[in-house]
N, CA, C and O atoms as a Tinker XYZ file with bonds, in Angstrom:
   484  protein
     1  N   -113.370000 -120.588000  -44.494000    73     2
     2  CA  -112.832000 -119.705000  -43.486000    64     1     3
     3  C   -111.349000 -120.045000  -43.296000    63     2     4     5
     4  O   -110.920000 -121.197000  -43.229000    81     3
     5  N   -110.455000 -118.700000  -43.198000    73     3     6
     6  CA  -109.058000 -119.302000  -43.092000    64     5     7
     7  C   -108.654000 -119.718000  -41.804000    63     6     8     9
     8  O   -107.592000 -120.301000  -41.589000    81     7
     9  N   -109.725000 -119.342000  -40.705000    73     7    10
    10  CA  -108.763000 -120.066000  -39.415000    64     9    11
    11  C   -109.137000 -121.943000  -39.583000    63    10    12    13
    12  O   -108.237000 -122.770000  -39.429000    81    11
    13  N   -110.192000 -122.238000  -39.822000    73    11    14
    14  CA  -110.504000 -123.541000  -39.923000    64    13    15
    15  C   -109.202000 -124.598000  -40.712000    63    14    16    17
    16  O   -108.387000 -125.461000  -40.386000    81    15
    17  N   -109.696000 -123.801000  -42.017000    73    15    18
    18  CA  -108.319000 -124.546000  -42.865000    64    17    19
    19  C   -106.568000 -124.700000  -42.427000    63    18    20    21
    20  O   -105.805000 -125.613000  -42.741000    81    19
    21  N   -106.298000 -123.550000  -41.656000    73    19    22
    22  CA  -104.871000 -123.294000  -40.925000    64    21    23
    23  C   -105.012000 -124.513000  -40.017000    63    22    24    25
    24  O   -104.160000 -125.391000  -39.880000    81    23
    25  N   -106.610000 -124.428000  -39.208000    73    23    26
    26  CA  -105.818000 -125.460000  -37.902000    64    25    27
    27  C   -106.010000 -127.115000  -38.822000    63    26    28    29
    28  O   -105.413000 -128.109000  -38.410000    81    27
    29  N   -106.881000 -127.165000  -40.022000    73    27    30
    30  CA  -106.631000 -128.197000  -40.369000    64    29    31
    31  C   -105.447000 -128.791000  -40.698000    63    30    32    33
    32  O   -105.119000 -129.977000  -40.731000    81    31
    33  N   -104.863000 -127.793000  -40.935000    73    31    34
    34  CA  -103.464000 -128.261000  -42.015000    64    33    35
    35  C   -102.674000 -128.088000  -40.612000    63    34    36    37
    36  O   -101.471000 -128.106000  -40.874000    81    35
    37  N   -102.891000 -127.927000  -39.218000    73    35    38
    38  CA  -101.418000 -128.329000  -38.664000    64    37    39
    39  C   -100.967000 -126.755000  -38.250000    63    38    40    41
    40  O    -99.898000 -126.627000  -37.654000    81    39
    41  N   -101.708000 -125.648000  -38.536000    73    39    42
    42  CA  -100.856000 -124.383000  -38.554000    64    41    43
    43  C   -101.439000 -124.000000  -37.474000    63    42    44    45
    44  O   -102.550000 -123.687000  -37.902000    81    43
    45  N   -101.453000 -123.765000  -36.097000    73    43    46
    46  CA  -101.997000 -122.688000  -35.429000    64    45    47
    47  C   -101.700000 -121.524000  -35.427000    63    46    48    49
    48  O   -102.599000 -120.694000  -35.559000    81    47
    49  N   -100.583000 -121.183000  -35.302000    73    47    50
    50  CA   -99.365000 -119.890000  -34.990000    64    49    51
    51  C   -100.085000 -119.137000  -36.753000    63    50    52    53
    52  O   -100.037000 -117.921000  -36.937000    81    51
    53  N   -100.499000 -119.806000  -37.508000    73    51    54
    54  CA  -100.820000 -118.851000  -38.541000    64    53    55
    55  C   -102.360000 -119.105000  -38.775000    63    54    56    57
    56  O   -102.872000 -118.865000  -39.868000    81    55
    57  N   -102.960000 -119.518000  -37.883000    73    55    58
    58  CA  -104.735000 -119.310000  -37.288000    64    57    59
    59  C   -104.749000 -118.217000  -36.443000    63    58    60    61
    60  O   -105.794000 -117.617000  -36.193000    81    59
    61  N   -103.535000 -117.867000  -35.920000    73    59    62
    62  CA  -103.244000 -116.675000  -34.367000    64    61    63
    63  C   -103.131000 -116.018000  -34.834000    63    62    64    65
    64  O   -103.884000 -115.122000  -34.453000    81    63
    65  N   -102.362000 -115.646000  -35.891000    73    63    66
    66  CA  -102.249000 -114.621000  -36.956000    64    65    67
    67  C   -103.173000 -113.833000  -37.446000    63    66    68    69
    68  O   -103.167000 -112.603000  -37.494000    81    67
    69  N   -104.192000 -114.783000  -37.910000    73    67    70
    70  CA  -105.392000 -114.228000  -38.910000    64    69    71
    71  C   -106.076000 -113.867000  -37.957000    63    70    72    73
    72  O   -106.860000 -112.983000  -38.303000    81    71
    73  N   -106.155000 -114.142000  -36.879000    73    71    74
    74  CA  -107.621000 -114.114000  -35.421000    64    73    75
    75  C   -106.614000 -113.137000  -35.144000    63    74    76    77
    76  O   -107.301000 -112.122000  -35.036000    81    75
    77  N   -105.256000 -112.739000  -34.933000    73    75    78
    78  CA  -105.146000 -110.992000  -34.480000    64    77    79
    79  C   -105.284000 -110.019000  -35.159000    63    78    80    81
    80  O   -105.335000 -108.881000  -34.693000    81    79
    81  N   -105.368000 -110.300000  -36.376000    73    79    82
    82  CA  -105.431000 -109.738000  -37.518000    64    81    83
    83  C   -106.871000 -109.473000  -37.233000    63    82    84    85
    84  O   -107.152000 -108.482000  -36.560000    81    83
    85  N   -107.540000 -110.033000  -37.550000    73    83    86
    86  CA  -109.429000 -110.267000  -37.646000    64    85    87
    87  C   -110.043000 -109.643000  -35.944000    63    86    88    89
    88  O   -111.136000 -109.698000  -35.380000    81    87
    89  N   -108.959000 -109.184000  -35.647000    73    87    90
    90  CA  -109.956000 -108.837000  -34.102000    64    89    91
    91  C   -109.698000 -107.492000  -33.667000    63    90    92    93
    92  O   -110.276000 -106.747000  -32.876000    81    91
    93  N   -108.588000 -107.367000  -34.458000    73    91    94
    94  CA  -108.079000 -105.347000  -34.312000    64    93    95
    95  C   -109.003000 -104.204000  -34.463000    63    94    96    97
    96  O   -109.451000 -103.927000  -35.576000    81    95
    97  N   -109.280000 -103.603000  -33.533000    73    95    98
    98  CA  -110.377000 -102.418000  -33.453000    64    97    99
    99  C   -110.361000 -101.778000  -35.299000    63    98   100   101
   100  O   -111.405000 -101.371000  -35.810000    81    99
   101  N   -109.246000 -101.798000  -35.944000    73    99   102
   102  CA  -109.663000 -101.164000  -37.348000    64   101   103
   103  C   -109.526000 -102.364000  -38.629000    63   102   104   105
   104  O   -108.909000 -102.415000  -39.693000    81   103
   105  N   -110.595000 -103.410000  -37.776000    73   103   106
   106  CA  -110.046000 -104.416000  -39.171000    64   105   107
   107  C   -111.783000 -104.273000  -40.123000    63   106   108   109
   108  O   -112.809000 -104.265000  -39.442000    81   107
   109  N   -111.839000 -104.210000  -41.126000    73   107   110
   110  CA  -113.161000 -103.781000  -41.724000    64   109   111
   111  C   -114.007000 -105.259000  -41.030000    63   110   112   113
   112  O   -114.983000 -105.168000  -40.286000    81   111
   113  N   -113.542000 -106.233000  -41.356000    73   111   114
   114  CA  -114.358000 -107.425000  -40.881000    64   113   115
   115  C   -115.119000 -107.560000  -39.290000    63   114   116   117
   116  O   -114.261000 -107.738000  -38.426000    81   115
   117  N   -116.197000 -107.523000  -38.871000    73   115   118
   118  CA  -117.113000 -107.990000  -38.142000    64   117   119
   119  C   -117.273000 -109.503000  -37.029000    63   118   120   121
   120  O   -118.302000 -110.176000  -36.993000    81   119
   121  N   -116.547000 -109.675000  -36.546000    73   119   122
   122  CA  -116.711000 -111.270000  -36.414000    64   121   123
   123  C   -118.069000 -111.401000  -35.287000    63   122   124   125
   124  O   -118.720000 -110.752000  -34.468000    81   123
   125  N   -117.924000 -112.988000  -36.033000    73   123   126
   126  CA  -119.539000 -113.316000  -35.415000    64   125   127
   127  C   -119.253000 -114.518000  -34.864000    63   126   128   129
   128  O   -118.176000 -115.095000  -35.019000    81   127
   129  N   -120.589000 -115.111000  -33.934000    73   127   130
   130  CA  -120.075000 -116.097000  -33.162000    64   129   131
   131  C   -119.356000 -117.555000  -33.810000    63   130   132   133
   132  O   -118.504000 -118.062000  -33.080000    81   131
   133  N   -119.601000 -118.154000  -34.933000    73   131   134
   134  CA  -118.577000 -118.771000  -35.674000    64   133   135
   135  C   -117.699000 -118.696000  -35.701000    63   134   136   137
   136  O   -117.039000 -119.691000  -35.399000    81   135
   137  N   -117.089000 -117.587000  -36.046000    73   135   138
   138  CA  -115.651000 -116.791000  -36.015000    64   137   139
   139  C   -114.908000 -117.552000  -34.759000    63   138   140   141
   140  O   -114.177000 -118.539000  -34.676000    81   139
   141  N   -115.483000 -116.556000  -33.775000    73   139   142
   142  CA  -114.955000 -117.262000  -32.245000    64   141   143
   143  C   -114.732000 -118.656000  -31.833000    63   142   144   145
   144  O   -113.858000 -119.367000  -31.338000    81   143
   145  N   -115.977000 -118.709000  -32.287000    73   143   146
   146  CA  -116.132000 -120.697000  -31.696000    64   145   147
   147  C   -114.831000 -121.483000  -32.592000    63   146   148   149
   148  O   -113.951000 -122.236000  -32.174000    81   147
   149  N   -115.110000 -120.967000  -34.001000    73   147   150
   150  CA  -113.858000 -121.946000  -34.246000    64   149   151
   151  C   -112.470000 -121.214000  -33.961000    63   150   152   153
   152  O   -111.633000 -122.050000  -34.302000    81   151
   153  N   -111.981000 -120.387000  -33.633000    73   151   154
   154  CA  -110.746000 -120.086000  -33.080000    64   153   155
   155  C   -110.476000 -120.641000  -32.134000    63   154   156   157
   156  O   -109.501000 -121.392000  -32.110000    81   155
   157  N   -111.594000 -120.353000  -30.613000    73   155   158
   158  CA  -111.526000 -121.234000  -29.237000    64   157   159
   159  C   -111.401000 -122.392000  -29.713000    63   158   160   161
   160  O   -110.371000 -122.963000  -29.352000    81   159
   161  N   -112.022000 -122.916000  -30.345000    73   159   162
   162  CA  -112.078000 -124.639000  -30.411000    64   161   163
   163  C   -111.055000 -124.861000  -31.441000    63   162   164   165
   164  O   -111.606000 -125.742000  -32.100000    81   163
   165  N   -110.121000 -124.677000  -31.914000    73   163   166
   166  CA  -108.799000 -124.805000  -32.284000    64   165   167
   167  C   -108.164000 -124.592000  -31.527000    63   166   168   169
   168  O   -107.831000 -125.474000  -30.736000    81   167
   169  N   -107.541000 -122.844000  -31.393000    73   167   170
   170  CA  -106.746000 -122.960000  -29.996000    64   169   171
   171  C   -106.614000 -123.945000  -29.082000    63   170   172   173
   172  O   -105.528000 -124.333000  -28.649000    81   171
   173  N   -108.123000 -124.547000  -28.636000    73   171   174
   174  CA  -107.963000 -125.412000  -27.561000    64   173   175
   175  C   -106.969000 -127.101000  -27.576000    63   174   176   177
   176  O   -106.226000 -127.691000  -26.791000    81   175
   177  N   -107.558000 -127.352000  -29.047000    73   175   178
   178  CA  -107.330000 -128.585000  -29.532000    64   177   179
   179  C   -105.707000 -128.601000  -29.860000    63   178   180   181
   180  O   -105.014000 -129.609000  -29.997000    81   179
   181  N   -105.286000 -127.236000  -29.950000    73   179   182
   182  CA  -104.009000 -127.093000  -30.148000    64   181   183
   183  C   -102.823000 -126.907000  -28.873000    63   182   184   185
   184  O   -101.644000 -126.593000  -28.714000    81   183
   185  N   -103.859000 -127.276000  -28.219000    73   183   186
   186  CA  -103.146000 -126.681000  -27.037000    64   185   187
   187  C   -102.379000 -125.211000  -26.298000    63   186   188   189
   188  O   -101.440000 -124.923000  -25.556000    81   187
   189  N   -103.642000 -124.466000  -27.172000    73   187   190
   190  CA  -102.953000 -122.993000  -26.810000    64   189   191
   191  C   -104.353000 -122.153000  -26.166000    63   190   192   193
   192  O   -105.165000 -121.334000  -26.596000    81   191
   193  N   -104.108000 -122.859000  -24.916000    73   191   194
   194  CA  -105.642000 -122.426000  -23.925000    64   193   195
   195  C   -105.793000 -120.934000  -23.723000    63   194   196   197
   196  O   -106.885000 -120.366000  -23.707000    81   195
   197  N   -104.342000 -120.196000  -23.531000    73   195   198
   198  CA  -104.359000 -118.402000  -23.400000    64   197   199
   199  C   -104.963000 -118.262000  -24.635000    63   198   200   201
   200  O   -106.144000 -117.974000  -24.447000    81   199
   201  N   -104.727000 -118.325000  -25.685000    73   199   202
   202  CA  -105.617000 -118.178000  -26.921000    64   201   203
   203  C   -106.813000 -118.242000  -26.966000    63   202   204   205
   204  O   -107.601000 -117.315000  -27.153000    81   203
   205  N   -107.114000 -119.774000  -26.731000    73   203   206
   206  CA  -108.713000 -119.852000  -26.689000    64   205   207
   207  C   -109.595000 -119.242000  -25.512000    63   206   208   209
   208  O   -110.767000 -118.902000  -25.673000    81   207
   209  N   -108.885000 -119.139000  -24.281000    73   207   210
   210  CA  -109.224000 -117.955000  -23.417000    64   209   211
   211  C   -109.341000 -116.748000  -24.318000    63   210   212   213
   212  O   -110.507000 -116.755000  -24.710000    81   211
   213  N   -108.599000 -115.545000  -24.923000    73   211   214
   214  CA  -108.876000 -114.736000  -24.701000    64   213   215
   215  C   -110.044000 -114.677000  -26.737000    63   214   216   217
   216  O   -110.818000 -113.934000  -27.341000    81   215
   217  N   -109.538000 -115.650000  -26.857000    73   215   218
   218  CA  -110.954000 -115.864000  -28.447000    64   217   219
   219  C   -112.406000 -116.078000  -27.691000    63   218   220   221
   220  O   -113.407000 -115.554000  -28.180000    81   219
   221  N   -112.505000 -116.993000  -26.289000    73   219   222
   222  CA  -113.656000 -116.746000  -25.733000    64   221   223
   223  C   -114.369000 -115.437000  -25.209000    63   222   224   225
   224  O   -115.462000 -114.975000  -25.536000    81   223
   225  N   -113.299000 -114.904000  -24.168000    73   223   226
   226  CA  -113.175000 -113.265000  -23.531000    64   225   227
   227  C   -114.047000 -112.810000  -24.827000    63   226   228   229
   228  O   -115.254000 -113.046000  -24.780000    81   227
   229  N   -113.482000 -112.134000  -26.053000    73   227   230
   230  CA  -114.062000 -111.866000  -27.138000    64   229   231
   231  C   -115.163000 -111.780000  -27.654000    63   230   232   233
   232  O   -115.720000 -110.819000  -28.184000    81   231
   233  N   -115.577000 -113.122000  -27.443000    73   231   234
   234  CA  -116.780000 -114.038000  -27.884000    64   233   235
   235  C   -118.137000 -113.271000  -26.745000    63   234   236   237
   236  O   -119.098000 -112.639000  -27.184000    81   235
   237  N   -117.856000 -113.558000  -25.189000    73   235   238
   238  CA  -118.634000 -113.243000  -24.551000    64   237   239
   239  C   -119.028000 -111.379000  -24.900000    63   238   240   241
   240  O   -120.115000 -110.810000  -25.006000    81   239
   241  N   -117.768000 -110.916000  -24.988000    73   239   242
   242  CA  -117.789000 -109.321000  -24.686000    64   241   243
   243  C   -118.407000 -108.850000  -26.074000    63   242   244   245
   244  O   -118.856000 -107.704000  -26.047000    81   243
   245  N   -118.466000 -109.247000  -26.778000    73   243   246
   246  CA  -119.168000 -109.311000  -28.050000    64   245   247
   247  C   -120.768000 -109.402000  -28.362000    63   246   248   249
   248  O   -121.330000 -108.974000  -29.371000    81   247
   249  N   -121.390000 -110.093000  -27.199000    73   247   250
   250  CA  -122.630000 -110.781000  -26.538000    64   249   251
   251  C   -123.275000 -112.114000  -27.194000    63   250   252   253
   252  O   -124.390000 -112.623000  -27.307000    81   251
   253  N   -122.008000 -112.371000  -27.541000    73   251   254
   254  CA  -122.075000 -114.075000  -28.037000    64   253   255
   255  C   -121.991000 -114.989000  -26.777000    63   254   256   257
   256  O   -121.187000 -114.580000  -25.939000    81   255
   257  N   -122.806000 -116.408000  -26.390000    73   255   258
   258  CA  -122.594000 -116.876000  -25.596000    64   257   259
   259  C   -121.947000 -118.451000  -26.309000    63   258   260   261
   260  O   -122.468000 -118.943000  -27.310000    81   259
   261  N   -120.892000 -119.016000  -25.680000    73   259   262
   262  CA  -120.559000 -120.342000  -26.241000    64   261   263
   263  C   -121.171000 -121.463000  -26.223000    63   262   264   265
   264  O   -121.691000 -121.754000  -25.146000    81   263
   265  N   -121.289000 -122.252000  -27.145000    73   263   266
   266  CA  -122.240000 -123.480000  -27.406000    64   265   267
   267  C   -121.922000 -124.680000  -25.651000    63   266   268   269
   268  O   -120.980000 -124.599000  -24.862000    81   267
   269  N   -122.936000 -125.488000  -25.623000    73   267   270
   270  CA  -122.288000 -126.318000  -24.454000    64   269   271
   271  C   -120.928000 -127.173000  -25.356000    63   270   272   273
   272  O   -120.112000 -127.548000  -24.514000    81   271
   273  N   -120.653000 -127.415000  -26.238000    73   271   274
   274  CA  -119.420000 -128.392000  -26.762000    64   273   275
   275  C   -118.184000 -127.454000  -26.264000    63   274   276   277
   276  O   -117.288000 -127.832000  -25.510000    81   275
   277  N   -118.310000 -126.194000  -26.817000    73   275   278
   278  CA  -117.128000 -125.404000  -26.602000    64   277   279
   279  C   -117.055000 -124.894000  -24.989000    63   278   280   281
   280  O   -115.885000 -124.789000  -24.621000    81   279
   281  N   -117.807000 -124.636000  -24.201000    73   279   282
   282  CA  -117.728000 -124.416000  -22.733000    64   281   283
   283  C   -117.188000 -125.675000  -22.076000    63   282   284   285
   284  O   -116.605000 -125.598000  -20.995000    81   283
   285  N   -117.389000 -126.979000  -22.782000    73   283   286
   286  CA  -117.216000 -128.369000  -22.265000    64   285   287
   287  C   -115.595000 -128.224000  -22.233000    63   286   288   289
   288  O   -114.791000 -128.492000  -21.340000    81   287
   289  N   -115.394000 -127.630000  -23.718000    73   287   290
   290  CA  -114.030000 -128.031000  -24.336000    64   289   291
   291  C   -112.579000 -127.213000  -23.301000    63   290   292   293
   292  O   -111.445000 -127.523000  -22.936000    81   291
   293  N   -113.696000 -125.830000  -23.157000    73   291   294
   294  CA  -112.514000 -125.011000  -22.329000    64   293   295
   295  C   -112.066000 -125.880000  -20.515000    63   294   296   297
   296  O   -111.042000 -126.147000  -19.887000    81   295
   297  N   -114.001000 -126.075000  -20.276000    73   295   298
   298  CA  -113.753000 -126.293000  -19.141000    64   297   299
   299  C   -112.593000 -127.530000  -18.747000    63   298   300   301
   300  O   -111.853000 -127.358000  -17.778000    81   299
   301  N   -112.518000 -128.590000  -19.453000    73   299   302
   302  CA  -111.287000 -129.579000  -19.771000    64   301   303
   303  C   -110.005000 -129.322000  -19.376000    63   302   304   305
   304  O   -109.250000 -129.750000  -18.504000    81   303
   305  N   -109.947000 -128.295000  -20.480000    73   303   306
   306  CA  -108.817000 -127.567000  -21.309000    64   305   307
   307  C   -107.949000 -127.387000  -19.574000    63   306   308   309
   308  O   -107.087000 -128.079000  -19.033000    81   307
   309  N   -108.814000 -125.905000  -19.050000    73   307   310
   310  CA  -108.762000 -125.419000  -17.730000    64   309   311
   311  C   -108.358000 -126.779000  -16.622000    63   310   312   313
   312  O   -107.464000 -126.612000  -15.793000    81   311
   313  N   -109.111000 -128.110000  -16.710000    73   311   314
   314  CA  -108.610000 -128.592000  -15.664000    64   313   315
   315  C   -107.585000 -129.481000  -15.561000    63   314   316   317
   316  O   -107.185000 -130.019000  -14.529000    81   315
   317  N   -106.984000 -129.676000  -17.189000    73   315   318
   318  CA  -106.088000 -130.230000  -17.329000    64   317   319
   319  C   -104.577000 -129.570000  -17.136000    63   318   320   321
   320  O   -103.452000 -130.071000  -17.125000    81   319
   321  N   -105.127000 -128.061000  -16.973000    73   319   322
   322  CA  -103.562000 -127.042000  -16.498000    64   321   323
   323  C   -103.542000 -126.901000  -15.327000    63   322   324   325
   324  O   -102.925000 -125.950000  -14.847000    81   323
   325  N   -104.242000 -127.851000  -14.494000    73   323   326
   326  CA  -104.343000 -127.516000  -12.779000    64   325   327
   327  C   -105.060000 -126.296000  -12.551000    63   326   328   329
   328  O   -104.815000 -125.536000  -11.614000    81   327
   329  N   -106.102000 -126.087000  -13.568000    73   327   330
   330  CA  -106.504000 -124.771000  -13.072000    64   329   331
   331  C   -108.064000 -125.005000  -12.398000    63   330   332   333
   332  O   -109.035000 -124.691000  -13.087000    81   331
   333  N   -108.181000 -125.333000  -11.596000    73   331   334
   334  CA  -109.861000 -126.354000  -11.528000    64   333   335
   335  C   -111.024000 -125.128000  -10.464000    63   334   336   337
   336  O   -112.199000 -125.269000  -10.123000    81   335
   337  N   -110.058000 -124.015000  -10.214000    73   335   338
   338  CA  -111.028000 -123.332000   -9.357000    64   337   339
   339  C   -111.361000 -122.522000  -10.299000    63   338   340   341
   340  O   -112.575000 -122.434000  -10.485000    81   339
   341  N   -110.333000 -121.566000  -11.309000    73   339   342
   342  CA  -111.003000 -121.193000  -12.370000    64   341   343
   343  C   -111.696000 -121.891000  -13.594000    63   342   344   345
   344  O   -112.310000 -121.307000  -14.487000    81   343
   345  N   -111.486000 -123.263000  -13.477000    73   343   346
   346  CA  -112.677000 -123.897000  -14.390000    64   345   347
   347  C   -114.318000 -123.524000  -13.711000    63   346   348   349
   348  O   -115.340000 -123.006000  -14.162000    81   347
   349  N   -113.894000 -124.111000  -12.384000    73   347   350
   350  CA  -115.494000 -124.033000  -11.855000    64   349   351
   351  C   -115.741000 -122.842000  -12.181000    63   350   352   353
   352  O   -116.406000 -122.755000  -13.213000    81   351
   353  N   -115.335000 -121.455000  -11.481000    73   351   354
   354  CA  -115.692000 -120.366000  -11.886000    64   353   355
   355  C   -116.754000 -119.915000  -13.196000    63   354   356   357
   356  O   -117.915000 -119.509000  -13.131000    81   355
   357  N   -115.749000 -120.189000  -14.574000    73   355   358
   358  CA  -116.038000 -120.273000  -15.655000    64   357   359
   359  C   -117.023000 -120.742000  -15.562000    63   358   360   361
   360  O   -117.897000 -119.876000  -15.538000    81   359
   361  N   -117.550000 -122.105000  -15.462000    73   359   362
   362  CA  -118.398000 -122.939000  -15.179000    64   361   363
   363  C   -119.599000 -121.952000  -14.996000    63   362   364   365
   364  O   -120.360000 -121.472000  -15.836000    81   363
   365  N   -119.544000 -121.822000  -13.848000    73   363   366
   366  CA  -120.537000 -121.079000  -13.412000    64   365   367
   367  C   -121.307000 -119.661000  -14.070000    63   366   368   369
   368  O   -122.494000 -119.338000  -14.070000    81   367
   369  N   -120.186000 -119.031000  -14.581000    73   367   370
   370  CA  -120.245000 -118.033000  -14.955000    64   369   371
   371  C   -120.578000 -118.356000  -16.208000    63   370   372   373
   372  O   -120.973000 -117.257000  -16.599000    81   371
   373  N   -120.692000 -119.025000  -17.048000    73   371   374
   374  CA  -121.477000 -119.391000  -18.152000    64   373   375
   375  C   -122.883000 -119.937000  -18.045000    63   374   376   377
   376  O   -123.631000 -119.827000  -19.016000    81   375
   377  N   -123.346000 -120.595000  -16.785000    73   375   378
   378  CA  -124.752000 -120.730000  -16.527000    64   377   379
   379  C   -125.380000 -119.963000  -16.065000    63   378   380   381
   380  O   -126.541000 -120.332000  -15.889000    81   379
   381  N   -125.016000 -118.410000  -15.575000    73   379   382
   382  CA  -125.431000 -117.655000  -14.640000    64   381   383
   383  C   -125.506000 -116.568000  -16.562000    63   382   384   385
   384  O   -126.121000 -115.540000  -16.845000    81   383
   385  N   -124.787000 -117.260000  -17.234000    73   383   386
   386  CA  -124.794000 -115.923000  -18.528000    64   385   387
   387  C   -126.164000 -116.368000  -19.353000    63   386   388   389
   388  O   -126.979000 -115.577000  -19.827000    81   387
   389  N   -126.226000 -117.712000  -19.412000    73   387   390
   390  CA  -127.107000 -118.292000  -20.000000    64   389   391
   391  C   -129.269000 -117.313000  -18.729000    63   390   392   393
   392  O   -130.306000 -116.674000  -18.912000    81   391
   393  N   -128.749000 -117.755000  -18.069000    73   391   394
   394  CA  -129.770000 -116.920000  -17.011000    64   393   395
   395  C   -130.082000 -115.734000  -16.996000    63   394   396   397
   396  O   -131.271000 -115.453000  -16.842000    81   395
   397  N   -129.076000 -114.672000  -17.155000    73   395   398
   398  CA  -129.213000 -113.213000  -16.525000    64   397   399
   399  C   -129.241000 -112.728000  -17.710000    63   398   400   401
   400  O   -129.855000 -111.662000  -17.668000    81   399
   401  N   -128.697000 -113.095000  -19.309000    73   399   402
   402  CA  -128.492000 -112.259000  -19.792000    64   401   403
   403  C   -126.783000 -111.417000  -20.081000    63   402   404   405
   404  O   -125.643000 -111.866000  -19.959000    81   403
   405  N   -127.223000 -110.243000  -20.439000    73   403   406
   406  CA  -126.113000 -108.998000  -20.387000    64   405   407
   407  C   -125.191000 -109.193000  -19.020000    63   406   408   409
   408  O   -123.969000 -109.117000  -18.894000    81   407
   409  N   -126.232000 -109.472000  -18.037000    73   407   410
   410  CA  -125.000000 -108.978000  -16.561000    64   409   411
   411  C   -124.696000 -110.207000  -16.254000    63   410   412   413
   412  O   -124.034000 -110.316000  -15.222000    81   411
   413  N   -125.096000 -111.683000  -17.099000    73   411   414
   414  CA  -123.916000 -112.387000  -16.594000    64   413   415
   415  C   -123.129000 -112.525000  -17.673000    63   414   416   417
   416  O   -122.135000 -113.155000  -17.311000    81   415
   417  N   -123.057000 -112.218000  -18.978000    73   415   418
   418  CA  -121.867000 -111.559000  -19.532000    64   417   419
   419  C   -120.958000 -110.584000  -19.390000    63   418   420   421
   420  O   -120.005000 -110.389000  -20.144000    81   419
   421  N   -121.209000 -110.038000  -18.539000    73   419   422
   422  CA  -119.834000 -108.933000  -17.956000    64   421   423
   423  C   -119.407000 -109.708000  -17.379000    63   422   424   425
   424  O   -118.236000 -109.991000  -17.634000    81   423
   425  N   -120.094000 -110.442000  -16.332000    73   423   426
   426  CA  -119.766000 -110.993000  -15.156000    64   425   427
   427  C   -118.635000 -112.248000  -15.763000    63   426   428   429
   428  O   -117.654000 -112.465000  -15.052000    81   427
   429  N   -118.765000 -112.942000  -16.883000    73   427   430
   430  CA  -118.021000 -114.011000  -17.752000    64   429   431
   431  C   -116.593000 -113.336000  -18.514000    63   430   432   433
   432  O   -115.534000 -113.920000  -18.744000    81   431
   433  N   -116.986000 -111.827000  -18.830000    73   431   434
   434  CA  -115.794000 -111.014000  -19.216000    64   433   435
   435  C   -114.934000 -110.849000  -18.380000    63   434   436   437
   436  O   -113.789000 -110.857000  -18.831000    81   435
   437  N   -115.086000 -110.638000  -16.885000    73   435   438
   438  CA  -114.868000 -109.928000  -15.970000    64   437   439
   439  C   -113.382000 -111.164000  -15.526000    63   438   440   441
   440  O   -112.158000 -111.200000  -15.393000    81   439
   441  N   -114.752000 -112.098000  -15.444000    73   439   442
   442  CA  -113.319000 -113.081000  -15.030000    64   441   443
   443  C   -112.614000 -113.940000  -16.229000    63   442   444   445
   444  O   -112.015000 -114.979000  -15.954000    81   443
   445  N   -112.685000 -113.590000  -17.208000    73   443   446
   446  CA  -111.859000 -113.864000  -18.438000    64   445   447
   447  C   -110.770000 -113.362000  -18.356000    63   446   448   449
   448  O   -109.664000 -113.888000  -18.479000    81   447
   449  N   -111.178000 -111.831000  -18.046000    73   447   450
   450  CA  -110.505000 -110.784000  -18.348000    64   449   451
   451  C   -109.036000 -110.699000  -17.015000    63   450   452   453
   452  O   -107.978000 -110.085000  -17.157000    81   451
   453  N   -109.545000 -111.662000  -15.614000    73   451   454
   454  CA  -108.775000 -111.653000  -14.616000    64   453   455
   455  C   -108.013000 -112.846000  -15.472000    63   454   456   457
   456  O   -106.879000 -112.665000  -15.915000    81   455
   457  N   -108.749000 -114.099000  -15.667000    73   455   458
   458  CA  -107.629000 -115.141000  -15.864000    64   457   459
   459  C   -106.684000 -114.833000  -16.966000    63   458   460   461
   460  O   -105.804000 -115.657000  -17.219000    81   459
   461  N   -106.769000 -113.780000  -17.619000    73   459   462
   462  CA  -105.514000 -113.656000  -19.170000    64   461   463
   463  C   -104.913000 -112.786000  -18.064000    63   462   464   465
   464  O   -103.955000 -113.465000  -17.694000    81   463
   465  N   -104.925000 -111.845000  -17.441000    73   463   466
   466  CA  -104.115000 -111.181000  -16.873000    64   465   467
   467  C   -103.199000 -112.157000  -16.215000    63   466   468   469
   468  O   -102.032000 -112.342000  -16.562000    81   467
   469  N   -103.880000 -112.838000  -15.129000    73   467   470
   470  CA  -102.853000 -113.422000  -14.169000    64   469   471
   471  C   -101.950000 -114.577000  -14.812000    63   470   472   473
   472  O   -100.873000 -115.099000  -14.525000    81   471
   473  N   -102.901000 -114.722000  -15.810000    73   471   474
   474  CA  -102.024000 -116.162000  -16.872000    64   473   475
   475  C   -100.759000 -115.216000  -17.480000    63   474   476   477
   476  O    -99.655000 -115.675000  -17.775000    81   475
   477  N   -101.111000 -113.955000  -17.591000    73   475   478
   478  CA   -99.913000 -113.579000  -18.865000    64   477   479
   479  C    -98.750000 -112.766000  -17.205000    63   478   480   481
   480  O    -97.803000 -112.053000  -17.535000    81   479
   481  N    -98.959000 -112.961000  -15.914000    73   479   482
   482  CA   -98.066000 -112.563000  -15.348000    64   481   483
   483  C    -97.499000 -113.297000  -14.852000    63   482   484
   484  O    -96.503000 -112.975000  -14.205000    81   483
């Protein structure tokens, strides 16, 4: 897989590449929860948490749910940017997805979908 090998070698900015490339409403490719997990879990390791935020966003809205390593990894990620009320959130909203199903995956989109906004303003 080329995002794996990019973040091996040191490249994120050209792992970001291929994952915008690979996620465009007309790209023939399909991604599946692999796909995601290793983008988030690069991004993260790379220190590019808006990334692995919105490779998760993705992931959920997709109706993929994230492994506990990678929910561990974000939740970290999140409290190491001072962000600790939207960690819990997250938090939560990944055990309530694991529970409900579909409606606590909106509910995990929903506030994905708030934290890239307010992160990118």
């Amino acid at each position: 897989m080329f995002l794996s090998c990019y973040f091996k070698k040191g490249l994120p900015r050209n792992a970001m590449k291929v994952f915008n490339w690979m996620t465009r409403p007309d790209c023939p490719f399909d991604p599946d929860c692999r796909f995601y997990a290793v983008a988030a879990d690069g991004f993260c390791r790379n220190g590019m948490l808006l990334e692995s935020l919105k490779a998760v966003r993705l992931m959920a809205g997709s109706g993929f749910v994230p492994d506990p390593d990678l929910r561990t990894q974000v939740y970290r990620a999140l409290l190491r940017v001072a962000m600790i009320k939207e960690a819990q959130e997250l938090n939560e909203g990944f055990l309530r997805c694991i529970g409900n199903g579909d409606e606590g995956g909106k509910n995990v989109v929903a506030l994905l979908d708030n934290m890239i906004a307010s992160w990118v303003e």
